[in-house]
SEGUMI-36958 format. One record per residue: residue number from 1; residue in three letters; chain; z, y negated, x of N, C-alpha, C in turn. Coordinates in steps of 0.02 Angstrom, whole numbers. Each point is the difference from the previous one (the first is absolute). Layout:
@i NUM&aa ALA&ch A&nz Z&ny Y&nx X&caz Z&cay Y&cax X&cz Z&cy Y&cx X
...
***
This chain:
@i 1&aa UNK&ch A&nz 7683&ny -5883&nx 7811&caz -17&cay -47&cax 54&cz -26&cy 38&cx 60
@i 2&aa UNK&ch A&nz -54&ny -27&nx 30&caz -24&cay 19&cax 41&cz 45&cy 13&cx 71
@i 3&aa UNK&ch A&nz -17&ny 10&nx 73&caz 27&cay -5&cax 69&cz -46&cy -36&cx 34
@i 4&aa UNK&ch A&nz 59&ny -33&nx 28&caz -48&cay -73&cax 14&cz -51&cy 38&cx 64
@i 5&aa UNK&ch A&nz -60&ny -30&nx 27&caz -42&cay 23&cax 36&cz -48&cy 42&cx -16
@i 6&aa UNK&ch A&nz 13&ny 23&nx -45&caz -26&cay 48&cax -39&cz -48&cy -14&cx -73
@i 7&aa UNK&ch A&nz -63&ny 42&nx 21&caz -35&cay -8&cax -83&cz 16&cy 43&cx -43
@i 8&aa UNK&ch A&nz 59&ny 62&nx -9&caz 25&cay 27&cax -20&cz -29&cy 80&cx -22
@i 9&aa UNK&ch A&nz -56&ny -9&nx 4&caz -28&cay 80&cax -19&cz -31&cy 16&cx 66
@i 10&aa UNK&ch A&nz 21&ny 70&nx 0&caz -48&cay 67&cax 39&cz -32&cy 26&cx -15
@i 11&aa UNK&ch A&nz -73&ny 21&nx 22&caz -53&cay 47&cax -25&cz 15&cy 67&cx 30
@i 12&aa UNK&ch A&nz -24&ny 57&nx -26&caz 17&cay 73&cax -8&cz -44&cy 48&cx -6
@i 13&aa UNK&ch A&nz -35&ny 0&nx 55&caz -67&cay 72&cax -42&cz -6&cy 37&cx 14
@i 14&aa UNK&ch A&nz -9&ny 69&nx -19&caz -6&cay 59&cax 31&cz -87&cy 18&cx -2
@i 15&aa UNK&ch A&nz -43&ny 14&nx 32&caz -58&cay -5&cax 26&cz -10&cy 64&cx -37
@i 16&aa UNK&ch A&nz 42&ny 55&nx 17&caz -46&cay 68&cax -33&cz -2&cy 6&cx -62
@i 17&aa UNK&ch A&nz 49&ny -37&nx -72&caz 5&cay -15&cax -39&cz -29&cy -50&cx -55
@i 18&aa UNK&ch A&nz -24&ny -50&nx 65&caz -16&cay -68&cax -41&cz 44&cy -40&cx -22
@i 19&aa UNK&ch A&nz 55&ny 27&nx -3&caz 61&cay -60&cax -42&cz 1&cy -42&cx 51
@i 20&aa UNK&ch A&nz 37&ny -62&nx -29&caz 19&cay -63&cax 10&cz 49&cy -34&cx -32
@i 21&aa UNK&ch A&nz 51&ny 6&nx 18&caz 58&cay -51&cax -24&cz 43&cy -35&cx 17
@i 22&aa UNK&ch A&nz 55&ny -42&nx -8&caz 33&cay -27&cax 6&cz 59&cy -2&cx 35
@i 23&aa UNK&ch A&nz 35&ny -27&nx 29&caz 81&cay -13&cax 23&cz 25&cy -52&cx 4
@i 24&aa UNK&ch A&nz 53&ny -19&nx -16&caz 26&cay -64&cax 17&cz 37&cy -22&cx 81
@i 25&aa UNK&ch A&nz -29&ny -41&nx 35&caz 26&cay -5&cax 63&cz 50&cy -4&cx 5
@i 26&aa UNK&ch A&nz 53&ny -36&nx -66&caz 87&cay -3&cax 13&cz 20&cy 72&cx -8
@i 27&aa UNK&ch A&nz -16&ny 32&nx -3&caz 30&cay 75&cax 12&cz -7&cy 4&cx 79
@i 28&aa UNK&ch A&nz -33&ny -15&nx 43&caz -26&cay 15&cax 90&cz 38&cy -59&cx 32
@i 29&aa UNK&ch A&nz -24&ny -67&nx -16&caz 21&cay -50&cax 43&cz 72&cy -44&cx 5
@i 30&aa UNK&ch A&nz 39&ny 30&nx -66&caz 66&cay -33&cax 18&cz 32&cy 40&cx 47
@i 31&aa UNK&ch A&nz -9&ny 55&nx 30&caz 34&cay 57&cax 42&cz -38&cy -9&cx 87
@i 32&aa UNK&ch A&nz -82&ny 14&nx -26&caz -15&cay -5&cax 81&cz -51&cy -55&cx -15
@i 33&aa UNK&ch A&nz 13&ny -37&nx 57&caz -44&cay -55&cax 18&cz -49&cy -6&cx 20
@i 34&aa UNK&ch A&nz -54&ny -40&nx -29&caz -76&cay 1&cax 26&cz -50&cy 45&cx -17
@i 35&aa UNK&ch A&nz -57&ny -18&nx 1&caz -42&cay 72&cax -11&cz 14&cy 74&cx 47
@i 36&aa UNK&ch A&nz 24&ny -6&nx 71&caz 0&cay 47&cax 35&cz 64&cy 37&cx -27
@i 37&aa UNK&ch A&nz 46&ny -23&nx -46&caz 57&cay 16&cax -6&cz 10&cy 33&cx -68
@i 38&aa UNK&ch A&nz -42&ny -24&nx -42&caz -8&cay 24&cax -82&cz -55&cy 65&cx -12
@i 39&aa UNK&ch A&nz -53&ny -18&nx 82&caz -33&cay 68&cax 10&cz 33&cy 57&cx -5
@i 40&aa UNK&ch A&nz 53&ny 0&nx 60&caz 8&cay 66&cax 25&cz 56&cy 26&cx -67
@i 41&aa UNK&ch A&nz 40&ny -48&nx -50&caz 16&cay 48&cax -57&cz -50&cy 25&cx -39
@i 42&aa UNK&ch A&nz -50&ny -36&nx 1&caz -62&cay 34&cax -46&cz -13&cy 59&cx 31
@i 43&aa UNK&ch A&nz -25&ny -2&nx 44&caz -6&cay 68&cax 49&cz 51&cy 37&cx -14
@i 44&aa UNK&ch A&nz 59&ny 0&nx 41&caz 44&cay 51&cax -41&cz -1&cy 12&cx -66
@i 45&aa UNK&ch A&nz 6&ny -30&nx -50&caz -6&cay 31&cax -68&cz -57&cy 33&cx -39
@i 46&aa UNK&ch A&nz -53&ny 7&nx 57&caz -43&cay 22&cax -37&cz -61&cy 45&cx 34
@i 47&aa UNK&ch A&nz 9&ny -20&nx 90&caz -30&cay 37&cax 25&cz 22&cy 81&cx 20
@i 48&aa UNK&ch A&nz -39&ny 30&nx -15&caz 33&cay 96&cax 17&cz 0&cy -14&cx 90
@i 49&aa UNK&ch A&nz 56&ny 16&nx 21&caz 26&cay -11&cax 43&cz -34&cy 43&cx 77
@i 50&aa UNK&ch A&nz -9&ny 52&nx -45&caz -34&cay 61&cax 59&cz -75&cy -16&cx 10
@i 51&aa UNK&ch A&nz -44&ny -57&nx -24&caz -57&cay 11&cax -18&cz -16&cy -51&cx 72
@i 52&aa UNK&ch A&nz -54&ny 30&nx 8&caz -20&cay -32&cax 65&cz -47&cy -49&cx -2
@i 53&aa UNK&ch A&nz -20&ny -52&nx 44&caz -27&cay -79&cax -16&cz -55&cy 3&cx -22
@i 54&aa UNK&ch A&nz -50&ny 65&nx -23&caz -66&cay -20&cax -31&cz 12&cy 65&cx -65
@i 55&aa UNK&ch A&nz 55&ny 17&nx -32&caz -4&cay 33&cax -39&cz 15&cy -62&cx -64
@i 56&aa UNK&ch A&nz -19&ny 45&nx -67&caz -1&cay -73&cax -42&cz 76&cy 0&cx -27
@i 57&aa UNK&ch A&nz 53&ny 45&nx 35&caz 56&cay -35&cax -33&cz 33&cy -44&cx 58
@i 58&aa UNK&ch A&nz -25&ny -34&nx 46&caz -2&cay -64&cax 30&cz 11&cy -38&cx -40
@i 59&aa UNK&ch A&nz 43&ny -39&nx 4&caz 5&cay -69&cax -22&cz -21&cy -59&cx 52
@i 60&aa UNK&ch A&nz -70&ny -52&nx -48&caz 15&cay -44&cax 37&cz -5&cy -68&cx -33
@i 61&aa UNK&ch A&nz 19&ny -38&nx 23&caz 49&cay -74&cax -30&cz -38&cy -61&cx 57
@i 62&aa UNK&ch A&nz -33&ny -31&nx -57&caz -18&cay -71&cax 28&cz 28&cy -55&cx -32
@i 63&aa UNK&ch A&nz 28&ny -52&nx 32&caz 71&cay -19&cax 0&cz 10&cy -77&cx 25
@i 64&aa UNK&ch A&nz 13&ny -45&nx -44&caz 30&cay -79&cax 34&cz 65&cy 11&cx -28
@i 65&aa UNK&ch A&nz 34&ny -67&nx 37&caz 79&cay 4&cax 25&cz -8&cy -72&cx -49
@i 66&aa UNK&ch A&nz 68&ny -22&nx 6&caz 12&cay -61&cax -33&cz -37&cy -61&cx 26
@i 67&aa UNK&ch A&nz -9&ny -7&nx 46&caz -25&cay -52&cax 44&cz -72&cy -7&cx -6
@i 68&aa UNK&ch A&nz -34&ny 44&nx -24&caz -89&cay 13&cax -19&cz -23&cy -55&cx -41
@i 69&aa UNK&ch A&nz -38&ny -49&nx 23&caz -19&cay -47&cax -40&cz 15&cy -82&cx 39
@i 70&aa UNK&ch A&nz 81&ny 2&nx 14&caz 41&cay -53&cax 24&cz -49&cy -26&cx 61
@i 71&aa UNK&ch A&nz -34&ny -63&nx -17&caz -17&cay -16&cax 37&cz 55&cy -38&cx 84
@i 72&aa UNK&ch A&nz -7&ny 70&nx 37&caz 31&cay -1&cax 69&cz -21&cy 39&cx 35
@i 73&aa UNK&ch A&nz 18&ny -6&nx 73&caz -16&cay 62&cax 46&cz 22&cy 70&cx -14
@i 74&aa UNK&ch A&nz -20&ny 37&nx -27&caz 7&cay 69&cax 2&cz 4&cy -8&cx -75
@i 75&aa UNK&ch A&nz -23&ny -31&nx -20&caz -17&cay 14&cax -108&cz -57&cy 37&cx -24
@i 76&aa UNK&ch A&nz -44&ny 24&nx 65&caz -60&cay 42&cax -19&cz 2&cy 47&cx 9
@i 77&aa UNK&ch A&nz 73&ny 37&nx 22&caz -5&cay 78&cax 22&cz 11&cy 27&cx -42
@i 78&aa UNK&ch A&nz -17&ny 61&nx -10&caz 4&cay 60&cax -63&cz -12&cy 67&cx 43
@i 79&aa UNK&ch A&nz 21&ny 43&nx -30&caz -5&cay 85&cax 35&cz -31&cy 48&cx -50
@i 80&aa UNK&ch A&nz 4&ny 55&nx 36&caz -26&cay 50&cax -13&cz 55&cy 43&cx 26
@i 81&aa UNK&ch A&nz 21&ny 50&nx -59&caz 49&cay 49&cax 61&cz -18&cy 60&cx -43
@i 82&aa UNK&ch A&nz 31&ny 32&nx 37&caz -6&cay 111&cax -37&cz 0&cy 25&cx 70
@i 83&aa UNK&ch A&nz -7&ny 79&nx -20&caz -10&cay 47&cax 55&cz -58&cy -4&cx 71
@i 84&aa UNK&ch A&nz 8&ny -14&nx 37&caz -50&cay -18&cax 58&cz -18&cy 94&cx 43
@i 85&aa UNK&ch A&nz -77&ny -16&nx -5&caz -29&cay 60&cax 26&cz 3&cy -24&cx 53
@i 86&aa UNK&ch A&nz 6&ny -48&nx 55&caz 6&cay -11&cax 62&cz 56&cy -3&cx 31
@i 87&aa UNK&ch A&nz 60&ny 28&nx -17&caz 48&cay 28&cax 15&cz 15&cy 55&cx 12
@i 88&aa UNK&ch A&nz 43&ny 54&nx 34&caz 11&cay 76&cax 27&cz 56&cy 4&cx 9
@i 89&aa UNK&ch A&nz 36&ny 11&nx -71&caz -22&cay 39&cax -68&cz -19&cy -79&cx -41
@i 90&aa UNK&ch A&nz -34&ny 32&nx -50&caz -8&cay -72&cax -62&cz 66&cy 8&cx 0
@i 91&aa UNK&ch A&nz -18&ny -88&nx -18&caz 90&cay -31&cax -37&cz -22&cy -68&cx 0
@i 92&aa UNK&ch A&nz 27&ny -28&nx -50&caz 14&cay -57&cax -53&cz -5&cy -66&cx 53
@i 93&aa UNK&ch A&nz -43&ny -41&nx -12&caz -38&cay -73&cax 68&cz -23&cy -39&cx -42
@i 94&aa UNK&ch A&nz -48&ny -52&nx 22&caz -20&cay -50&cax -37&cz -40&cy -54&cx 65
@i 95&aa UNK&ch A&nz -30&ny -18&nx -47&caz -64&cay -54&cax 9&cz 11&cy -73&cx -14
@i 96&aa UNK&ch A&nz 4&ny -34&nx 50&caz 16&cay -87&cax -13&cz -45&cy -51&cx 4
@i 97&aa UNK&ch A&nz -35&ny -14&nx -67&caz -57&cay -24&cax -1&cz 1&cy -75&cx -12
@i 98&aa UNK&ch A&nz -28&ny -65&nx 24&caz -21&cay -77&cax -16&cz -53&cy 11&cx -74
@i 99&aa UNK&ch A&nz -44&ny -63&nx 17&caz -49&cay -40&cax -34&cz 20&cy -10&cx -91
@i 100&aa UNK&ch A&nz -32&ny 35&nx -35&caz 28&cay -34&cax -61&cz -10&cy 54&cx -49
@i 101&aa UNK&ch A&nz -14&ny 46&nx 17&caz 0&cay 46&cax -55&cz 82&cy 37&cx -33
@i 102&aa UNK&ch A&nz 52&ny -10&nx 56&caz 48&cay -6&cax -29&cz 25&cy -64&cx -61
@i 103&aa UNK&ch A&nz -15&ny -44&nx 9&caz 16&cay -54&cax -53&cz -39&cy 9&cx -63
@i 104&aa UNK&ch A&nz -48&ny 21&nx 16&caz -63&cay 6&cax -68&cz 27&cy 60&cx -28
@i 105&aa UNK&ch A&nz 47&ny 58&nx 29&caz 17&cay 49&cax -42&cz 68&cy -41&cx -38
@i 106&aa UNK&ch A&nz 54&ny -28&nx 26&caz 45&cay -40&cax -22&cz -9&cy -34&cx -68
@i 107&aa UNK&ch A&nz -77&ny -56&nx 1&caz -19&cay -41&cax -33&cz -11&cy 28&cx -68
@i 108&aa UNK&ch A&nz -26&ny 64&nx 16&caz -34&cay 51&cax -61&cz 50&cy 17&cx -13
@i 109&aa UNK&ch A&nz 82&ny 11&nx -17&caz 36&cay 9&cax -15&cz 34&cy 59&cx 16
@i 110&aa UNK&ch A&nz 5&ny -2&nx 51&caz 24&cay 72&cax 28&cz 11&cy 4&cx 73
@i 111&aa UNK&ch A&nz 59&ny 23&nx 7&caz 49&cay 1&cax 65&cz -33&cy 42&cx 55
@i 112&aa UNK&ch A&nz -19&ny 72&nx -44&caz -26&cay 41&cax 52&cz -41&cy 80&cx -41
@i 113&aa UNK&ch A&nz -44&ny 16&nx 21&caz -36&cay 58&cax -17&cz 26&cy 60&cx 24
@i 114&aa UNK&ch A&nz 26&ny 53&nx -57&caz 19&cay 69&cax 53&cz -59&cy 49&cx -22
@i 115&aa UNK&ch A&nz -32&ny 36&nx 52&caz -52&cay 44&cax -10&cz 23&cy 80&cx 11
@i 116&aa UNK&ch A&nz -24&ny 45&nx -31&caz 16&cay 50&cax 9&cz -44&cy 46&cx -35
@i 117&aa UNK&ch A&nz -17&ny 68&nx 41&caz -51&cay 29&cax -56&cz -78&cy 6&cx 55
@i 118&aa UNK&ch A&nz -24&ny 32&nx -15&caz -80&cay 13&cax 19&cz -49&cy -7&cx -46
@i 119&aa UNK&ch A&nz -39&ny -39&nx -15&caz -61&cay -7&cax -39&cz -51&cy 51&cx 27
@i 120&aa UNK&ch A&nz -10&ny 29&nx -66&caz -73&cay 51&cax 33&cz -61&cy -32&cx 6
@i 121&aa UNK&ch A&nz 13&ny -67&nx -14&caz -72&cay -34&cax 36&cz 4&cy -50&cx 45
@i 122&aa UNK&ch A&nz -18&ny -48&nx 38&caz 6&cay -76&cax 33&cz 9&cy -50&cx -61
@i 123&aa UNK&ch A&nz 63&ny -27&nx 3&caz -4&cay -47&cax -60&cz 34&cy -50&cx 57
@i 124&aa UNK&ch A&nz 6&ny -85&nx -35&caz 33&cay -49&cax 16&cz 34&cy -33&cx -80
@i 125&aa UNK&ch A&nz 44&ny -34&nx 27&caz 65&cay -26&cax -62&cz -47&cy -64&cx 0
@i 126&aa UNK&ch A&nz 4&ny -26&nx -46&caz 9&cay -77&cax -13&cz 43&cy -23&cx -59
@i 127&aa UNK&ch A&nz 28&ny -65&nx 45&caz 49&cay -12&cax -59&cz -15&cy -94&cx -12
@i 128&aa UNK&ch A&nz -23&ny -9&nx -55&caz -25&cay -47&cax -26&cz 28&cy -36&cx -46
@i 129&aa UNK&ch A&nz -13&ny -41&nx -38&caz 47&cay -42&cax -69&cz -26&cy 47&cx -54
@i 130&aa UNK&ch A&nz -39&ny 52&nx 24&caz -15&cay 26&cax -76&cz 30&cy 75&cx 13
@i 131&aa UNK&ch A&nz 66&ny -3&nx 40&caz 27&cay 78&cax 4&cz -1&cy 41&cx 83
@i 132&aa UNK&ch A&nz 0&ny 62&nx -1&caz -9&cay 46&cax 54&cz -26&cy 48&cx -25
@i 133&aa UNK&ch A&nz -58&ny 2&nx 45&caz -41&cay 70&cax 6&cz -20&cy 40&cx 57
@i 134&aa UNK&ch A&nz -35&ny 52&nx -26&caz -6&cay 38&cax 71&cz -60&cy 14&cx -27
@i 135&aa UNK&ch A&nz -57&ny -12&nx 58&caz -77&cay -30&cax -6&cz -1&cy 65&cx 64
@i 136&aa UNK&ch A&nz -87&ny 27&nx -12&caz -41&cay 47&cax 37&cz -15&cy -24&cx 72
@i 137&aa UNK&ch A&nz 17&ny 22&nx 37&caz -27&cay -39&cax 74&cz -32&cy 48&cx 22
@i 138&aa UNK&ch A&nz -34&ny 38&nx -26&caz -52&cay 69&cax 38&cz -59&cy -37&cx 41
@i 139&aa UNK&ch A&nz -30&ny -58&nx -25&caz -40&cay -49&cax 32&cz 21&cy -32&cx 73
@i 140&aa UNK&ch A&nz 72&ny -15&nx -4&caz 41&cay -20&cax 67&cz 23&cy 35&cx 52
@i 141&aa UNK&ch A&nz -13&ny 62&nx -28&caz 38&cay 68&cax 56&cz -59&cy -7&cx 42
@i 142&aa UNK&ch A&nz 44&ny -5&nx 72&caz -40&cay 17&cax 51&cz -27&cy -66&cx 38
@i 143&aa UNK&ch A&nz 2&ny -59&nx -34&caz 7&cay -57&cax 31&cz 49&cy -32&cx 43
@i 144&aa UNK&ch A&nz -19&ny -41&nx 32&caz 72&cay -22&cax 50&cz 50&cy -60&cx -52
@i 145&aa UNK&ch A&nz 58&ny -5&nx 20&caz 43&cay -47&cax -30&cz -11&cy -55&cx -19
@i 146&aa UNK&ch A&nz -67&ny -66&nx 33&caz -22&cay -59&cax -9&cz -48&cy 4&cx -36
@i 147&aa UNK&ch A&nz -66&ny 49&nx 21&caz -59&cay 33&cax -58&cz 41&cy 0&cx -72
@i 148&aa UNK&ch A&nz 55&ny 20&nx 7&caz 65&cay 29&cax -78&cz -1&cy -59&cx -25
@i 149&aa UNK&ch A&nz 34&ny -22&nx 29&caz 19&cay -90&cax -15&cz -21&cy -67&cx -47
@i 150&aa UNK&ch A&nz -65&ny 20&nx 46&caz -53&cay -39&cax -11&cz -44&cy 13&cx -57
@i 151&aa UNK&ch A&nz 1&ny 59&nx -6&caz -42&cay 31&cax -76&cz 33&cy 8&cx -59
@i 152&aa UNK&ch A&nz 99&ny -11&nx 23&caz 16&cay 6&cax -53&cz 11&cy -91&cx -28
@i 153&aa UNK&ch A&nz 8&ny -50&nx 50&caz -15&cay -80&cax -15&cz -77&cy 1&cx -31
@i 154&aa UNK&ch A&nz -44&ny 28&nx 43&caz -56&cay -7&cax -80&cz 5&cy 23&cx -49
@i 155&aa UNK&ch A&nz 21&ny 66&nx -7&caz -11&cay 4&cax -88&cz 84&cy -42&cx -32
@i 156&aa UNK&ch A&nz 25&ny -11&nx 33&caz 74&cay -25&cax -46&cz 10&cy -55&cx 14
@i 157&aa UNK&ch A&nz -44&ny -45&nx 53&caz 31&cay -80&cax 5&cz 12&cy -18&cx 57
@i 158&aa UNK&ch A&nz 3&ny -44&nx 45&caz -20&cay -25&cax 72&cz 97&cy -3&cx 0
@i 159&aa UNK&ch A&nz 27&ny -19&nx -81&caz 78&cay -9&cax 23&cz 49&cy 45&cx -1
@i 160&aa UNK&ch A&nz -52&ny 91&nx -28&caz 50&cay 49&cax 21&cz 7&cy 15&cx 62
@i 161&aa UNK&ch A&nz 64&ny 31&nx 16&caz 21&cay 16&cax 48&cz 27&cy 78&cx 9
@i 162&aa UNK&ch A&nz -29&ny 49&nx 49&caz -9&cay 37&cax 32&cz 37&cy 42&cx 55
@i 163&aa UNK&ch A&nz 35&ny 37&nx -12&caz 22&cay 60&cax 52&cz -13&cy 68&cx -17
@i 164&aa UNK&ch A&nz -52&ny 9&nx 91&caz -40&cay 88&cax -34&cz 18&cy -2&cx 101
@i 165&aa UNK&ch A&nz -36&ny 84&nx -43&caz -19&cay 20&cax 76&cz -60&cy 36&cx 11
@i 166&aa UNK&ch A&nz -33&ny 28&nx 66&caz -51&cay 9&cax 6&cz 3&cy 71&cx 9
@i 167&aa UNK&ch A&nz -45&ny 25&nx 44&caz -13&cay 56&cax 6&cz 41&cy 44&cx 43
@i 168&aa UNK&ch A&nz 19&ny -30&nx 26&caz 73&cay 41&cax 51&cz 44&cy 3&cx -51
@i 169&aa UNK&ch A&nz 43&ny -42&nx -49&caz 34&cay 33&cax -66&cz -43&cy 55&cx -21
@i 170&aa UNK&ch A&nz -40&ny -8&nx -11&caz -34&cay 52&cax -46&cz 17&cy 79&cx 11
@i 171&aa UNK&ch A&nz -16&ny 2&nx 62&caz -6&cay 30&cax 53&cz 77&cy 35&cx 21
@i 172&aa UNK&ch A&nz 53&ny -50&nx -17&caz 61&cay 17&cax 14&cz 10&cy 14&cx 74
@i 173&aa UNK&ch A&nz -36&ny -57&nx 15&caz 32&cay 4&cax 86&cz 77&cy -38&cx 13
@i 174&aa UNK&ch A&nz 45&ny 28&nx 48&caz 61&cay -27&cax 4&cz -20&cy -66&cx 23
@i 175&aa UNK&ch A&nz -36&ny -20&nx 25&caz 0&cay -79&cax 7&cz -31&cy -58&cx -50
@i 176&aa UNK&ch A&nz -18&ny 14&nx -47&caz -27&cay -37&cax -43&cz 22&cy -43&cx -35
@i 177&aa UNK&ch A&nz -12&ny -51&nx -5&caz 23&cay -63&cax -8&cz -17&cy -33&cx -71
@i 178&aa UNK&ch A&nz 37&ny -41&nx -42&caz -3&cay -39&cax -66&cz -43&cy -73&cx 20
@i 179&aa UNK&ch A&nz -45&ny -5&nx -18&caz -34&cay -83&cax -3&cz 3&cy -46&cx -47
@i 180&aa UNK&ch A&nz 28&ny -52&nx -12&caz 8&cay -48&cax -74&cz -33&cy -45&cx 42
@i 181&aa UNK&ch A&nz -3&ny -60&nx -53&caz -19&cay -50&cax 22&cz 18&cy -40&cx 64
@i 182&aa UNK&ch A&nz -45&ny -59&nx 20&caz 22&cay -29&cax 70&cz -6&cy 71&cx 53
@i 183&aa UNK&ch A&nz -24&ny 34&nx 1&caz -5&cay 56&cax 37&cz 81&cy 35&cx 10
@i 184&aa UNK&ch A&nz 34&ny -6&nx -63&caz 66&cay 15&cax 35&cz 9&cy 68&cx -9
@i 185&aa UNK&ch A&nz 26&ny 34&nx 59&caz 6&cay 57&cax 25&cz 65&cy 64&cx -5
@i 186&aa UNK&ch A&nz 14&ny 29&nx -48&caz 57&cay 46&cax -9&cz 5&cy 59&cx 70
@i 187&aa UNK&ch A&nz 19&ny 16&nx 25&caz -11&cay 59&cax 51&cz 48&cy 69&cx -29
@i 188&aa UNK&ch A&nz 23&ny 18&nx 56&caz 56&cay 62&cax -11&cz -25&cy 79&cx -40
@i 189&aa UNK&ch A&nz -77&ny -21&nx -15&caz -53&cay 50&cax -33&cz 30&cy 21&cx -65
@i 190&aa UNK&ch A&nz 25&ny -54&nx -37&caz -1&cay 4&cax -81&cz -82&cy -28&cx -20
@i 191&aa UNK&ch A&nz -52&ny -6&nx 40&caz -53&cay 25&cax -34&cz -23&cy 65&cx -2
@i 192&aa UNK&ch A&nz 8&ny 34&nx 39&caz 6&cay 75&cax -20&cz 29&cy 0&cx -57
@i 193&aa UNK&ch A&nz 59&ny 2&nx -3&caz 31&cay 6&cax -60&cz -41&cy 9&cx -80
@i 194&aa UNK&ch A&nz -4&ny -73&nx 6&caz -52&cay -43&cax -43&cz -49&cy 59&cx -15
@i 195&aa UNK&ch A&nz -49&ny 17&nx 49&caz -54&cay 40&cax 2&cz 6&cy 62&cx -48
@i 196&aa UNK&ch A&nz 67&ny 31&nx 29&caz 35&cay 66&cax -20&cz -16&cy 7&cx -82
@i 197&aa UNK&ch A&nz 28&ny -89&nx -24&caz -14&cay 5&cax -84&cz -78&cy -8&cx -43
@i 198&aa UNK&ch A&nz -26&ny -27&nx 87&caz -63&cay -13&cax -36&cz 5&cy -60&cx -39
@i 199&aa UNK&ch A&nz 50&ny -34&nx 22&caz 4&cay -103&cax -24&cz -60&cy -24&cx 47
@i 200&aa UNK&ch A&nz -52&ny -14&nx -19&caz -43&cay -47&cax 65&cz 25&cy -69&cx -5
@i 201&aa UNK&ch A&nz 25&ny -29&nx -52&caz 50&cay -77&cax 11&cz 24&cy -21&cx -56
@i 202&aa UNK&ch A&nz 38&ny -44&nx 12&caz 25&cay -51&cax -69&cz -3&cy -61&cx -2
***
């Protein structure tokens, strides 16, 4: 049996590897609550602790809570958390994001994405009814976050939905910021982060 609030699986990838697998969320969410709360054990269990916010043993975790979906006030928030380069020293923050790309990760069956790892090229995830992959974004590097967006709704559908970042991730500036849909805005410079792996979006 499932936990209630919950679509019950976690995604898992390590970027320098290519893998992709599985977790079950009742291992995270009967203990800590919410996405911000099932993050930071993921993080602990898996991020190397000494590694600093743009190295690829960063962990980072994009993340709805039970409430993601529930049509109410505050049912559209979802995060982003891991090691923040805009901190002195890095240490473990997070990103509190609206519009709907949290629910559309929910819908697709899955609680929350943990990333980890450096791709030696620009790739983006998509996760679709026909699986998860990790697709070439060498075409997207270097564009801004909405340019991202927008090119990735043309080739995949006016009803996918989108969180990248632009060229200040890229760039790994401490202020760089996550863009999803509705223009909604992650801060705390986990797009650096992002950048670090060379994720241009999901």
């Amino acid at each position: 049996m499932g936990t209630p609030g919950y679509a019950g699986r976690i995604l898992r990838m390590d970027l320098s590897s290519q893998r992709v697998d599985e977790l079950p969320t009742s291992d995270y969410a009967g203990n800590f609550c919410g996405g911000r709360g099932f993050a930071a054990r993921l993080y602990w269990d898996a991020a190397k602790l000494e590694a600093s916010a743009i190295d690829p043993g960063n962990l980072l975790v994009f993340a709805t809570g039970p409430l993601a979906c529930v049509p109410v006030i505050g049912g559209s928030r979802w995060q982003v958390c891991g090691k923040s380069p805009a901190a002195k020293p890095h240490h473990f923050s997070y990103s509190n994001l609206g519009g709907t790309w949290g629910a559309s990760l929910k819908f697709s069956g899955y609680d929350a994405v943990a990333v980890q790892g450096r791709s030696e090229r620009p790739v983006y995830v998509l996760i679709n009814d026909d699986g998860v992959s990790i697709r070439d974004a060498s075409a997207l590097w270097g564009r801004g976050a909405i340019e991202t967006r927008e090119a990735l709704k043309a080739e995949l559908g006016d009803t996918a939905r989108v969180a990248a970042i632009g060229p200040a991730g890229e760039n790994l500036a401490a202020m760089a910021t996550i863009l999803a849909d509705q223009d909604s805005r992650g801060s705390g410079g986990l797009g650096a982060a992002m950048g670090a792996k060379r994720l241009k979006a999901i």
